[in-house]
Structure formats: C-alpha cells, structure tokens
N, C-alpha and C positions, 0 to 999 in steps of 0.2 A: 294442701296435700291431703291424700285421700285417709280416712281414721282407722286409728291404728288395731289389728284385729290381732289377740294370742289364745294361746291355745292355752288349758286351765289343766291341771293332775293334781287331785286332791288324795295325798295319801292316807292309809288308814292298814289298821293292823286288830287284827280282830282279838289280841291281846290287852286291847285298851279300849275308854268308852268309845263305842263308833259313833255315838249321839254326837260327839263335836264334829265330824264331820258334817252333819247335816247344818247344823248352827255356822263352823266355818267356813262352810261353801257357800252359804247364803250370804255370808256376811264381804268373803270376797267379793261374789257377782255386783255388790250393793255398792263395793268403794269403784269397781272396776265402771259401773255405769257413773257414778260419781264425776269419773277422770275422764269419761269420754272413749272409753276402751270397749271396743265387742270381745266378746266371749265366745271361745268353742271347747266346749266341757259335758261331758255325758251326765245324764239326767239321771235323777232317781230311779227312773225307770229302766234305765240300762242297768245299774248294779244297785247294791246298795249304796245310799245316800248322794249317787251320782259321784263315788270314791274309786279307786282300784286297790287290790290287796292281791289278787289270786292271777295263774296265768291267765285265765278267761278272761277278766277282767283288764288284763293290760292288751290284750287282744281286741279287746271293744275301743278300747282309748285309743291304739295305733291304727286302726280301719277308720277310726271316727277323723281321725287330723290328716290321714291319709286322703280322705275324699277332702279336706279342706286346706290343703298344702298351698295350693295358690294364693288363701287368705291370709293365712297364718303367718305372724313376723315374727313371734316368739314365744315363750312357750312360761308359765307359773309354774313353778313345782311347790303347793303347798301343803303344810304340812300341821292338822290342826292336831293330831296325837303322834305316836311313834312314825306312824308309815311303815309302808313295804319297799323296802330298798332294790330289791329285784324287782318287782311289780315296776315300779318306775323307771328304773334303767330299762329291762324290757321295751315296756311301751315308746320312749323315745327312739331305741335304737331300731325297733320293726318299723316307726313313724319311717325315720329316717328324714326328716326334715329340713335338719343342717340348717337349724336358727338357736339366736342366743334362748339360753334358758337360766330362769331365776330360781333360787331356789329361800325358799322363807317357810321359818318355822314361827307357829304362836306361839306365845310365853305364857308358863305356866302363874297360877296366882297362888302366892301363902298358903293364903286361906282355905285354898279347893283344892288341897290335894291328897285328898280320899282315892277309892278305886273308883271311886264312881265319874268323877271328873279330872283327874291327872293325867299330862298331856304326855309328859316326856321328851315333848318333840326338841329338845333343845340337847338330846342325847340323838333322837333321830336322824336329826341333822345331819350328821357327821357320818352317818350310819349311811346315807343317801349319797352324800357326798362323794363317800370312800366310791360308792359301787359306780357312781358316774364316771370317776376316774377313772375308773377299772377298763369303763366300757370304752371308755375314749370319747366321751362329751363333754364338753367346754360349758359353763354355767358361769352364771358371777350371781353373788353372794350380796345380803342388805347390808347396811352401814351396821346393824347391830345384829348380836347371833339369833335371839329371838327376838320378834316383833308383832305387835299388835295390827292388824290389818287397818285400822282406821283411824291411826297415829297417822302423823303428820312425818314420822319420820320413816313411815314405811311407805307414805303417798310419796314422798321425794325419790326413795326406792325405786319405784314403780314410773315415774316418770323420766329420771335416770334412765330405766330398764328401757323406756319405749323409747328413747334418743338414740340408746344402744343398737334396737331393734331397727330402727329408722337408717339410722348409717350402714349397719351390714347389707340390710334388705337393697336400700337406693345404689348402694354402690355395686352388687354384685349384678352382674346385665344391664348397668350404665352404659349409653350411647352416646358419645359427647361429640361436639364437631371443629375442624377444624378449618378455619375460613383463612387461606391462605398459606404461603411459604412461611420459616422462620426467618425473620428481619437478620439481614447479614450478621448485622452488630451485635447479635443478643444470643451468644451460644451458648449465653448462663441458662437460655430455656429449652435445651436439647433436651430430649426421654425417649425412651424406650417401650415402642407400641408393644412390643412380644410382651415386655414386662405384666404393662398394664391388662394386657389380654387376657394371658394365665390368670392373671385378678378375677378375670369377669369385667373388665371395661374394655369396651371397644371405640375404635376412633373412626369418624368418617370424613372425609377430606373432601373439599371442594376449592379449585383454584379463582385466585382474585378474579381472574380473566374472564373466567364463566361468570361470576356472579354481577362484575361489571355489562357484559353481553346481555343477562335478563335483566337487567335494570335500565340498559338502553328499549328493551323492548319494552319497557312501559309506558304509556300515555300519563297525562297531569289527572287526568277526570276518571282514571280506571277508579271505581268505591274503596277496593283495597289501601291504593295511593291517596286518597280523600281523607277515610279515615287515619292512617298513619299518618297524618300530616297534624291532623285533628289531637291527635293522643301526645306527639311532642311538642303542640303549643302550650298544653292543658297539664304535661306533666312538669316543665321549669318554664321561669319568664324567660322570653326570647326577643328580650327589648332590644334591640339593634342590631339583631343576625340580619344577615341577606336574604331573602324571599327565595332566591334560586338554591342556597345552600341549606334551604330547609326541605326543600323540593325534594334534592337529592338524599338527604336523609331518609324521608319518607319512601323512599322507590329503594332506596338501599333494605331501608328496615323490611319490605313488604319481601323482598329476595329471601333475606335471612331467616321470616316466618314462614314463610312456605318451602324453604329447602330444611329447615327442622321439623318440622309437621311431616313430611314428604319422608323423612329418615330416621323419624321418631328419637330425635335428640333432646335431654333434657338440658343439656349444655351446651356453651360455644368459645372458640377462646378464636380471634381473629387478629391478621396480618394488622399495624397501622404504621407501622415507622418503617419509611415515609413512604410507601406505593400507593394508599390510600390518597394520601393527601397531593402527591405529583401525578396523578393519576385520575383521580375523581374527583378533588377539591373540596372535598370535607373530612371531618375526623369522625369517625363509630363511637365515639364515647357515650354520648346520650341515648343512644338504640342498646348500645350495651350495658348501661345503667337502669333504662327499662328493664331489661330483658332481669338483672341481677335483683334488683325489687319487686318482678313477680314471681320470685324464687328459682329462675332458669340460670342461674350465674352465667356471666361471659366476662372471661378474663383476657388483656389482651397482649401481646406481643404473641400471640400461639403460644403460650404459657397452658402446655395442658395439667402438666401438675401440679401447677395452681392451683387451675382449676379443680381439680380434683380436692383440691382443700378447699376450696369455695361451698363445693356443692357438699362433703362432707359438714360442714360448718352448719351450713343450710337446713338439713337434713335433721342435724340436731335437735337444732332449734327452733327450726319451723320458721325464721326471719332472715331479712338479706344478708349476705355474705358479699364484702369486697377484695379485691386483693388490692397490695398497695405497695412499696418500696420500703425498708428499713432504710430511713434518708439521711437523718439527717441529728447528731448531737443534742440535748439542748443546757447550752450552756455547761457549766463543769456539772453538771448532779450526773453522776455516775447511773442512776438508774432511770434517767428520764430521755426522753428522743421523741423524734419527729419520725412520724407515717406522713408518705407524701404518694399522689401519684396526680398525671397529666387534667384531668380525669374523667373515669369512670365508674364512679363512687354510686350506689345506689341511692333514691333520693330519700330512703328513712334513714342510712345512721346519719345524717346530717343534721346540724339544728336545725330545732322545728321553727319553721316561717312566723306560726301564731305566736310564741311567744319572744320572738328575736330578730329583731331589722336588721344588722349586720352579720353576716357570715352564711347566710340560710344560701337553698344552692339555685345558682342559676346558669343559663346556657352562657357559652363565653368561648375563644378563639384560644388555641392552644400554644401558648408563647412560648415556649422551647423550640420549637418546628419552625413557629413564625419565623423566625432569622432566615433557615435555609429557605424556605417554601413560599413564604409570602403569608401576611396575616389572610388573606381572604381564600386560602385553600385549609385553612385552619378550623374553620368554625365547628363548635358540635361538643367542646366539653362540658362536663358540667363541676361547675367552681363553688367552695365552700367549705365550713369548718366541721368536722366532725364531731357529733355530741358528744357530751363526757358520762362518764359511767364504765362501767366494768364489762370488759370482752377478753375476747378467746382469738390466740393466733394459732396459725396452722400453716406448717409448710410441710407437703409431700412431695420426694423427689424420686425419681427410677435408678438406682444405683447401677450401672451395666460390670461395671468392676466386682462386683459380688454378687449378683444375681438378683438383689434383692429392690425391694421397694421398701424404703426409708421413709421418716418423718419425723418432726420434734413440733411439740404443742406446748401450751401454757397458758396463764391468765394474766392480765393486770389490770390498771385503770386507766381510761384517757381522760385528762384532767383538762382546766379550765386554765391551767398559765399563761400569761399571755403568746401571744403569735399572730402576725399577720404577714399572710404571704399568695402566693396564686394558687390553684388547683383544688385541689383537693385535699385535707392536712388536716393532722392531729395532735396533739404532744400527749404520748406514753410515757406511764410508770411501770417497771417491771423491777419485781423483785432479785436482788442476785443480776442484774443487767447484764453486765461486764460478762459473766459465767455465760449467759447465754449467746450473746456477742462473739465469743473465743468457740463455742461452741459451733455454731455457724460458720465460720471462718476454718475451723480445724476440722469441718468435715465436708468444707467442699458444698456448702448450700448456698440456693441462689438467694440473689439479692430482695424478690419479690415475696411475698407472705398472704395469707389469709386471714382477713379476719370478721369476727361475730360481735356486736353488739348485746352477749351476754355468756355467762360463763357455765360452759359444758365441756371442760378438756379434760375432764376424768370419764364423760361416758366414751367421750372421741377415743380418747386413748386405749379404752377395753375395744371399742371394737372393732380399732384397726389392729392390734397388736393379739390380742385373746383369740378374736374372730376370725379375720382376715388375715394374721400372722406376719404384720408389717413390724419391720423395726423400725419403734417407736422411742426417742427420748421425750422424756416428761419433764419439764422443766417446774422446777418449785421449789 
C-alpha cells in the first residue's frame, strides 16, 4: 500500500513562548519520518515558525492542503503551547478536506514553567477541541491528554491514527466486484448496493457466464496463462491436483485479473456453491487466496459485506484479511470455538511451512461439494491450520430495515488447542463469548466474519462509526 501522507497544523498563540513551536515542529517532522509518514506543513517561511495563529495564517495552511487534498489522509493538529483555536478550526474548515484529524498536545515539564517556556497546551486542548465541535469536525484524541511526541505512547497514537486514516481514505471510492449471482442457498449474504453507495462504495458486476466465455477464449501457451499457472504451483504444493484442473485455474485467474485492472477493483467476492464447480470443474479458492494475500481480499459466496470487512481489516493493518464461518463450539469452554471455511484462507495467517510439517497450507479438493459434484470438479482449495496469536473480527452488514450500515468488531486469541479437521480452521478465544454469540443471533447477522491476524478493532471502530457514521457495536 501506497505511504501514508497527513497534513501537519502546529498551533501557536502569540501569548506564549512561540520558540516551542519551532523546537515542536522539528521534532514532530523527526518522529513523523521515523514512522514512515510524509508531511504537508507550512514552512518557516510561510509564517512564523511554520505555526498558524492569525487569519492569514490559517489561510496559508488551507490553500496549502488544499492544492494537496489528493495526498492528504489525515490531518495532526499539534499543539507545542496554548494554540489558536480559531486559527485551527478556520484552516480545516476553508481545507475542507473531510479526513480524520488528531489532535495532540505536549506536556508541560515541573521544572520549566517560567514565562519563558510554559506550554499550557494541556488547557489548550480542550480550548481546540471545544471550537472543532463547534465547527462540526470529527478528530480523535491520544490515549493520554498530553503527550510527548517521541514517546512510545504517542508513536502508538500516531499509528493508530494512520489505520484510522487508511480505513476511511481505502473505503470511501472503493470499487469492489462481483463475480457472479448470489448462490440460491445463501440469502444470509443479501445487501444493499444503494446502501453501500451513499458510503462511497461501489459494486461492479460481472456474470459467471461472461467470465466463463473469456476463459474459453484462451489458449494453454497465451504468457498471461503461463505465468498464472507458474504463481499457483509456486504459491501451495499441488501434489496430486490434476494438470487440467490447474489449467483451468490459471485461465480463470488471468479472467479475474484483467476484468479488475480493466474496472479498477480493489476487491472481489465471487459466485462458487455449486456453478463453479458444475460448470467449470474447479473451485476459485486458491485465486482467491492469492488475490486475499496480496492484499485485494476476495470473499466468496458474493458475500460483499464481508468483504467489505476484509478489506477494511486489510486496510488497517496493512496484512491479509480472511473471512471465515463462526462454525463450530469447542467443546464446553463457553468462550472458545471454531473458525472454519472450505477454503480460501490466505496463505500468511496459516502456519508457517518453515517451522511446521503438519497443518501448513496446501492445495486440496473441496469435500463438502465432493459428495454432490464429484471430487474432481472440486480441486483448488487451500487446506490448513491457522496460526495462533491475537486477531481482530469484523462483520459489516447493510441493514435495509433502517437505513443504515451496521457492524460489530472485537479481539481475541486463536489458540493452539488441539484440532484436526479439513479446510481451513482455527480454534478462538473470545472474551464474554456467549454475549457476543446472543449478539449476533439477536441482531440478525450473518454467519460469515472477517478476520486480521492482529489487533486494531479500536482504530476500525473510530473509523467506521466516528468517520463514516456506521453503527458499530464493540465487543469487549
């Protein structure tokens, strides 16, 4: 993903020393390249200390983000003395930029507080704060009220901030697609395109039957069909697939890259139970597992709000996103269960091959379908255990009975208990289980979930609910 670029406003109040501005603005740009972040912030040479206080001055800062609105995902409002609380609201609301904004004050020290160096900015604060309200700008706030820029606790801040920044930005003119009808049996994954639109997502449709049509039209020897053939041997073993049902993969997959290129989709959620398989004799799971491990999530039954939690999840964290089924009990521990799907699991949260012979993922025929279908129009999932360690679920649904766009998020751990079984599986810990469970159930959500191999459902949750205005339950 491309690196994250915000926009900087260092307040300043000509009531206080202005010299910490120069010292705080240096010393933000210094953590900001640290973290990997560009900067767009007015130089000393536009005002003093490259701060804003005065109308002019929030005038230079809103022209200035103005001509860089394209880059800009979000916005610092720091604060190394009191600041100008007008000056700042001002400049965001002439920006007009309509991205998250932070707002962090320094922390005064004992010992320095003469006229010469007291900051005040922890009264500031609130003084900034008030007038953002006022204006009607949405901001979120550090873990502490004041904070030292080059703590550890305000780098967590700040990285927080750009997951924050990352999930509004990715999701608003998201183009996702969908490959196929919704499977008879599965009307747990009906949604609402209007819904998602008003969002800022749009959905592009293409039917099985066309994309079957250009997959006839390709040759074995086309390079495109070469190398796609070349990238699913190279990404799981495919010790005992059929040469022909890997064919088909490959001509499948080269369909699917070039009608997303062609529509500029950064997602896909695709038809498979059962036209796929009665149809064209293989299963999309491993194209769609690619596709989820280089960060393009593809979730399937047409499961678009899923997806939409896939790619939010993604977005976060910058790492793959699965979706998977709430399957399965385990045993009486009230707060433990099975993730399961057919699958289409990406191949990082799986255990890692180098330190682990059993369970690591490999290509395999998908044996639920096999009964109706036949094992050999089955091949293509990818089978394995999911690593253990702490992640993040996410399920977004379109509510059409209220208008609204819903979601409930949380953390837990996927743990090491035993289990062996087919597909693709986990066993979860989730705190309050039961609570989340009744939760689900009494609000009508689907079976299917997203999840992250690490835990960001406090930034998810500001910025589908703060930002985007989704209701959101937080489970914890």
């Amino acid at each position: 993903m491309d690196k994250l670029t915000l926009g900087i406003i260092v307040g300043n109040r000509g009531f206080f020393p202005s010299h910490l501005c120069e010292t705080g603005r240096a010393t933000i740009l210094k953590v900001f390249e640290e973290e990997g972040i560009n900067a767009i912030t007015l130089s000393p040479e536009d005002t003093p200390y490259g701060s804003i206080e005065s109308l002019s001055d929030a005038r230079k800062c809103a022209d200035l983000f103005e001509k860089h609105r394209h880059e800009i995902s979000g916005v610092l409002v720091t604060l190394p003395n009191f600041g100008d609380e007008r000056a700042i609201a001002n400049a965001l609301r002439w920006a007009d930029l309509d991205v998250p904004v932070l707002v962090q004050a320094f922390p005064d020290e004992a010992g320095r507080m003469t006229i010469a160096n007291r900051r005040d900015s922890f009264c500031g604060k609130m003084s900034a704060c008030n007038n953002l309200r006022q204006y009607g700008v949405k901001y979120t706030l550090t873990e502490l009220h004041t904070v030292a820029p080059e703590s550890e606790s305000f780098r967590r801040d700040l990285r927080r901030f750009a997951a924050i920044c990352r999930v509004v930005g990715g999701l608003k003119n998201a183009r996702m697609g969908v490959l196929g009808a919704r499977p008879a049996a599965f009307n747990t994954v009906r949604f609402s395109e209007k819904l998602l639109e008003r969002s800022g997502i749009s959905i592009e449709t293409l039917d099985l039957s066309e994309a079957f049509g250009r997959v006839e039209r390709l040759v074995e020897k086309d390079p495109k069909v070469v190398e796609k053939l070349a990238d699913i041997k190279s990404y799981v073993p495919t010790k005992g697939i059929a040469a022909d049902a890997l064919l088909k993969m490959a001509k499948f997959g080269v369909v699917i890259d070039d009608w997303m290129e062609q529509t500029k989709l950064v997602a896909s959620a695709i038809q498979c139970w059962t036209s796929m398989e009665e149809y064209f004799g293989v299963v999309p799971c491993t194209l769609m597992s690619m596709m989820s491990n280089k960060l393009m999530p593809s979730a399937c039954e047409t499961d678009i709000t899923g997806l939409v939690g896939m790619y939010a999840l993604t977005l976060a964290s910058q790492t793959p996103s699965a979706i998977v089924d709430w399957n399965n009990n385990y045993g009486d521990d009230p707060e433990k269960g099975v993730i399961f799907h057919c699958s289409n699991l990406p191949k990082d949260i799986f255990v890692d091959e180098k330190i682990a012979s059993e369970d690591i993922p490999v290509m395999d025929y998908q044996e639920i379908i096999a009964g109706a279908v036949g094992k050999k129009n089955t091949y293509g999932t990818v089978v394995g255990r999911v690593r253990t360690g702490p992640f993040t679920y996410l399920r977004v649904s379109t509510d059409d009975f209220s208008g609204k766009i819903v979601a409930y998020i949380g953390e837990g751990q996927l743990t090491d208990d035993p289990l062996k079984t087919f597909g693709g599986y986990g066993v979860v810990q989730i705190p309050n289980m039961q609570k989340l469970l009744r939760y689900i159930c009494e609000n009508g959500y689907e079976h299917h979930v997203a999840v992250n191999l690490s835990q960001n459902a406090s930034a998810v949750n500001e910025a589908l609910s703060k930002y985007l205005g989704w209701d959101v339950y937080f489970h914890q």
